[in-house]
TIRO-2110 file (N, C-alpha, C; in Angstrom, 1 decimal):
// TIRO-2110
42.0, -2.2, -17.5, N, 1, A
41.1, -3.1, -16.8, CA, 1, A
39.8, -2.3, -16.4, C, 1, A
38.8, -2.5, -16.9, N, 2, A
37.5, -1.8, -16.4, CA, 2, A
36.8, -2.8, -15.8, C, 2, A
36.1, -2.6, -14.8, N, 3, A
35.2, -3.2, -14.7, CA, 3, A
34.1, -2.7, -14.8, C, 3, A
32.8, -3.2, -15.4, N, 4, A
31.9, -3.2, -16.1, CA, 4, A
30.6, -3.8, -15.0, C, 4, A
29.9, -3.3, -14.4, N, 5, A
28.6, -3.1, -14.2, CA, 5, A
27.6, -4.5, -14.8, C, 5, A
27.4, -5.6, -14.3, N, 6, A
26.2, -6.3, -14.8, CA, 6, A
25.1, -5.4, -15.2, C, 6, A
24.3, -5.6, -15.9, N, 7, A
22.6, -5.1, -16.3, CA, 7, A
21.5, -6.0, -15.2, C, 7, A
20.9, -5.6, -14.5, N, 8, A
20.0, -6.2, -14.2, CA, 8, A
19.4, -6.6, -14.6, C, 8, A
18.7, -8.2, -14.8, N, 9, A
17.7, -8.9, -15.7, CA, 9, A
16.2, -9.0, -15.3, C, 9, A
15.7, -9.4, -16.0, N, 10, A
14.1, -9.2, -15.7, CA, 10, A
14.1, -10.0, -14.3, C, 10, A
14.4, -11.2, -13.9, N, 11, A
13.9, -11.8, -12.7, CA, 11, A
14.1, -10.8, -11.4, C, 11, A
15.3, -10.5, -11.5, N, 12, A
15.8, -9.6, -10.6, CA, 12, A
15.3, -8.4, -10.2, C, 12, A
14.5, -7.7, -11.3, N, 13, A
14.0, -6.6, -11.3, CA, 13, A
13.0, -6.6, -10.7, C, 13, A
12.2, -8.1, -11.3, N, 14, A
11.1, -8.4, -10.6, CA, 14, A
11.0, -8.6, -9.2, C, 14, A
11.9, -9.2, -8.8, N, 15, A
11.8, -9.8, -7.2, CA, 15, A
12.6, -8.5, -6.3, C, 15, A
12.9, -7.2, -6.7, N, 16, A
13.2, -6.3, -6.2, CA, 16, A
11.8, -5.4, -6.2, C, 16, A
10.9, -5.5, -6.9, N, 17, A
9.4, -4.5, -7.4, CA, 17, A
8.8, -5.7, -6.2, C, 17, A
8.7, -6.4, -6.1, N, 18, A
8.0, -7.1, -4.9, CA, 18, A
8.3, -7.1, -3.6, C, 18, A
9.5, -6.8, -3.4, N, 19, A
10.4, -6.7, -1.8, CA, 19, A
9.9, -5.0, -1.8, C, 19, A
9.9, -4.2, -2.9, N, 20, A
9.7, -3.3, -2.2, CA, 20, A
8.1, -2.4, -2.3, C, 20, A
7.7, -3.8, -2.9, N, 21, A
6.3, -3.5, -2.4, CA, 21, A
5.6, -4.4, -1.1, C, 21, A
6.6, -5.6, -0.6, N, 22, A
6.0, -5.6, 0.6, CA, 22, A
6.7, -5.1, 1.8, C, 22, A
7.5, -4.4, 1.8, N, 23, A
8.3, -3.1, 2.2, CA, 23, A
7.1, -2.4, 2.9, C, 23, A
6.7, -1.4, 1.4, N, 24, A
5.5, -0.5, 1.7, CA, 24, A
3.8, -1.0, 2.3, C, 24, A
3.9, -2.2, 1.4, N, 25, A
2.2, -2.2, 2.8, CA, 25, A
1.7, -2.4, 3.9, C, 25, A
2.7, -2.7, 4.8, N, 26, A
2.8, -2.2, 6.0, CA, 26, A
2.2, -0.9, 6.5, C, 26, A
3.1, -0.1, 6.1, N, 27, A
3.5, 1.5, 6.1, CA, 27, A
1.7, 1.7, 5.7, C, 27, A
1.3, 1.3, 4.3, N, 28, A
0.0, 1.9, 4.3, CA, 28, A
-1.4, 1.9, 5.2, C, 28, A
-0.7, 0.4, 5.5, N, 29, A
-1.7, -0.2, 6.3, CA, 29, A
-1.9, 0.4, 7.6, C, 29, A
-1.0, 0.6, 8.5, N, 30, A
-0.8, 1.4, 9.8, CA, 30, A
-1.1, 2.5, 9.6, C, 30, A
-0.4, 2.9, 8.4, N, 31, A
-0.4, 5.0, 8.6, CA, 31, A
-2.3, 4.9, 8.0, C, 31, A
-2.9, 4.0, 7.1, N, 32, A
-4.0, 4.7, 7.0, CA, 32, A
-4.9, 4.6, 8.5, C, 32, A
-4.6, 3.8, 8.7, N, 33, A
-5.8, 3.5, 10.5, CA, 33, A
-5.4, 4.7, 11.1, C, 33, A
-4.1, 4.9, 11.7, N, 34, A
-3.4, 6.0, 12.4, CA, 34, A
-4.0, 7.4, 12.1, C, 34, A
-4.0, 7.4, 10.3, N, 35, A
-4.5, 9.0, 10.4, CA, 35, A
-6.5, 8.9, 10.7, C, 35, A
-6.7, 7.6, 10.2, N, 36, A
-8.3, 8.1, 10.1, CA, 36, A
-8.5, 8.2, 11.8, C, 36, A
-7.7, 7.3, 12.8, N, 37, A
-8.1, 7.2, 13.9, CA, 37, A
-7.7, 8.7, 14.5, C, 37, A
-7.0, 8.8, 14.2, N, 38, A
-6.5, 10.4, 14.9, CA, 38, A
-7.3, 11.4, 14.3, C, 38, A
-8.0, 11.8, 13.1, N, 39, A
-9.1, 12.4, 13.0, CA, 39, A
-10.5, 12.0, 14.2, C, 39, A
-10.9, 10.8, 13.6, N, 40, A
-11.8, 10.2, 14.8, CA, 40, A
-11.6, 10.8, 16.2, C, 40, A
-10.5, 11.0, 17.0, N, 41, A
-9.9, 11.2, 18.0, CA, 41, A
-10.3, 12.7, 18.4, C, 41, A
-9.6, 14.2, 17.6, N, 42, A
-10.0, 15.3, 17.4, CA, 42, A
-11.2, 15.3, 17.3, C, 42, A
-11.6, 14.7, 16.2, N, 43, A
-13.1, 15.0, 16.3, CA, 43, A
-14.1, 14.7, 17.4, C, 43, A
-14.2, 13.5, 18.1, N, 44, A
-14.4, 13.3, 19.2, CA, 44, A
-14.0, 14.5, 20.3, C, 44, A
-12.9, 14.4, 20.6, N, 45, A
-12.7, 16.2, 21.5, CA, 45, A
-13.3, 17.2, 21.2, C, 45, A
-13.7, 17.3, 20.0, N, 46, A
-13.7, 18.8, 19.2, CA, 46, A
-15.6, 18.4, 20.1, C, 46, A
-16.6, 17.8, 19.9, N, 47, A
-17.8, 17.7, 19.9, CA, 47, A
-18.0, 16.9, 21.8, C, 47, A
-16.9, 16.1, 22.1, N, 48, A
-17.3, 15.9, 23.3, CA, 48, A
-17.9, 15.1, 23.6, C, 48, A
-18.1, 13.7, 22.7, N, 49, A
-18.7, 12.5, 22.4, CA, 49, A
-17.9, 11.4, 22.8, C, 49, A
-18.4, 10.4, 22.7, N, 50, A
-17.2, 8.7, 23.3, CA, 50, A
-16.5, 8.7, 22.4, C, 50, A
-15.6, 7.6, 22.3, N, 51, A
-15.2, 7.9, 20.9, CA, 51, A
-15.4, 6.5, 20.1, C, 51, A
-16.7, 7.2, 19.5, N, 52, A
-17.6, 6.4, 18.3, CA, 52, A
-16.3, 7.0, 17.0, C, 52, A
-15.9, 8.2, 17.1, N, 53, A
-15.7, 8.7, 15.6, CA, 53, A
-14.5, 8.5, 15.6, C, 53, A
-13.8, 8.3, 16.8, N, 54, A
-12.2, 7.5, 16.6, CA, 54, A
-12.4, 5.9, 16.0, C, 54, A
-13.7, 5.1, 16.8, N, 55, A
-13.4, 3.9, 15.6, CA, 55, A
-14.2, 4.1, 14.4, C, 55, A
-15.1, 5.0, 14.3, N, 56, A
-15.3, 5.0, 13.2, CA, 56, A
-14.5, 5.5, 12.0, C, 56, A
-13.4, 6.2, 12.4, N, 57, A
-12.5, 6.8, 12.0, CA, 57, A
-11.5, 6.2, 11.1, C, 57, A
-10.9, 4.7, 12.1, N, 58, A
-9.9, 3.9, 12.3, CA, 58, A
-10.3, 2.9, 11.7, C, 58, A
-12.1, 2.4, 11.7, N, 59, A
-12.6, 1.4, 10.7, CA, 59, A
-12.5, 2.2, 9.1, C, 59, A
-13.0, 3.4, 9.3, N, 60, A
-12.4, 4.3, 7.8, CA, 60, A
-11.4, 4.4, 7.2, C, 60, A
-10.4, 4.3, 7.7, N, 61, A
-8.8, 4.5, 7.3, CA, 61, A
-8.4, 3.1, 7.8, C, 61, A
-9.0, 1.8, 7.6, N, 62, A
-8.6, 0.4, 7.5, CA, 62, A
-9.4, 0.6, 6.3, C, 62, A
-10.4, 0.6, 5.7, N, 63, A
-11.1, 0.3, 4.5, CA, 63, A
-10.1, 1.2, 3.5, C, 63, A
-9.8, 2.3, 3.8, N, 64, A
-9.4, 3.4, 2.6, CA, 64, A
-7.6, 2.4, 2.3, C, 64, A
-7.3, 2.4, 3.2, N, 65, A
-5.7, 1.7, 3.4, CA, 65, A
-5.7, 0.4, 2.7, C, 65, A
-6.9, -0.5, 2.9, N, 66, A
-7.1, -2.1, 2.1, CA, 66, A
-7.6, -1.7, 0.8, C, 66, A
-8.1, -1.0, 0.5, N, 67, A
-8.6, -0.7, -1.1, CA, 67, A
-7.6, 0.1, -2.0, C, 67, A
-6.1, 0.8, -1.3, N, 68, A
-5.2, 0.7, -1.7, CA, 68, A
-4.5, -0.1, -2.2, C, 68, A
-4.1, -1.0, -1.1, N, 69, A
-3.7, -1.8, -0.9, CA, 69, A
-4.0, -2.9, -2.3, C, 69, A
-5.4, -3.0, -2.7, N, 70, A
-6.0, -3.9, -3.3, CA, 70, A
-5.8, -3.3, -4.7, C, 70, A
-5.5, -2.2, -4.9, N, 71, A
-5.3, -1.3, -6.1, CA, 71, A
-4.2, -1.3, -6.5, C, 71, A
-3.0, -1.3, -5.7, N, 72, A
-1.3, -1.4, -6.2, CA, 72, A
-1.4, -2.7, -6.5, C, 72, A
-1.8, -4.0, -5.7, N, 73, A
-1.6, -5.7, -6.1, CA, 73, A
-2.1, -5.6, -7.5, C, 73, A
-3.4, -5.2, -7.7, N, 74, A
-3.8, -5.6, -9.3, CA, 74, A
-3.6, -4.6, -10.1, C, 74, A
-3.2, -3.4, -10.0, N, 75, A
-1.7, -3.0, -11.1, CA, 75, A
-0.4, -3.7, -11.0, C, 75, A
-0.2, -4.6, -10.3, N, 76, A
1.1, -4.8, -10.0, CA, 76, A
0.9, -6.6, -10.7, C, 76, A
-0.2, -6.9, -10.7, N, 77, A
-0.2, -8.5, -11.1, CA, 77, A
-0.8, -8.1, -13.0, C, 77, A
-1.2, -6.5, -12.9, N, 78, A
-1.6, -6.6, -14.7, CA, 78, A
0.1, -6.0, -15.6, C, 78, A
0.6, -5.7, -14.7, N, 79, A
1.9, -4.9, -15.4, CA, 79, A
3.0, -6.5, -15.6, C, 79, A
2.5, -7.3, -14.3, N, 80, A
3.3, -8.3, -14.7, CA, 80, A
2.9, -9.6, -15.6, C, 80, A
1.5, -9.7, -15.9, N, 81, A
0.9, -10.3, -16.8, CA, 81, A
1.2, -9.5, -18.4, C, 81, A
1.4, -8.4, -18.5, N, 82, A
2.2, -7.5, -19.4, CA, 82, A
3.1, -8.4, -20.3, C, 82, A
3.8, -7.6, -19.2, N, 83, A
5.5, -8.1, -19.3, CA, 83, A
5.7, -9.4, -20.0, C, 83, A
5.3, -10.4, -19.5, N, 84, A
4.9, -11.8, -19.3, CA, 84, A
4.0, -12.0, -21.3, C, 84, A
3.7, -11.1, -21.5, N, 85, A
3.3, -11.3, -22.7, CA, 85, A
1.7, -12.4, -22.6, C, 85, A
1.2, -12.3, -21.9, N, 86, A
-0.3, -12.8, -21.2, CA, 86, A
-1.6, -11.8, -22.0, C, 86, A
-1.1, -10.7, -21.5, N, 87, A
-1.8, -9.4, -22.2, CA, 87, A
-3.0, -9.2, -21.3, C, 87, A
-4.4, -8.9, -21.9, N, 88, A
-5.5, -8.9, -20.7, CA, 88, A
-6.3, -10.1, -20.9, C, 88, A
-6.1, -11.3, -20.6, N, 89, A
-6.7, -12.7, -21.0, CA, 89, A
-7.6, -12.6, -19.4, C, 89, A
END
């Protein structure tokens, strides 16, 4: 008597590459603000200024984090237009 392992099928595979890509954008979203703000932050102490360069920091590492962000979705919607046999239409 063995038991034998199903194969995962393409739907499956699919809706697991989506759960764990919206898993991760979170994580990029927060951690990029967090680090540009915490630079902003130092740097601010380091010079002794308000802290212009903590939001400028934090507006920097929201832009860097969303253009990520924007960069995994449209590899992620051309790999599945791929797949899908769509091609680059």
């Amino acid at each position: 008597m063995s038991s034998q392992i199903p194969a995962p099928d393409k739907r499956n595979a699919s809706y697991l590459r989506q759960l764990s890509m919206a898993m991760e954008l979170p994580f990029i979203m927060v951690g990029g603000i967090l680090v540009g703000g915490a630079l902003g932050y130092f740097l601010d102490r380091r010079i002794h200024s308000s802290p212009a360069f903590l939001l400028l920091g934090g507006a920097l590492g929201f832009g860097i984090a969303l253009r990520d962000i924007l960069r995994r979705l449209s590899h992620e919607t051309r790999q599945r237009d791929q797949e899908s046999g769509r091609g680059g239409e």
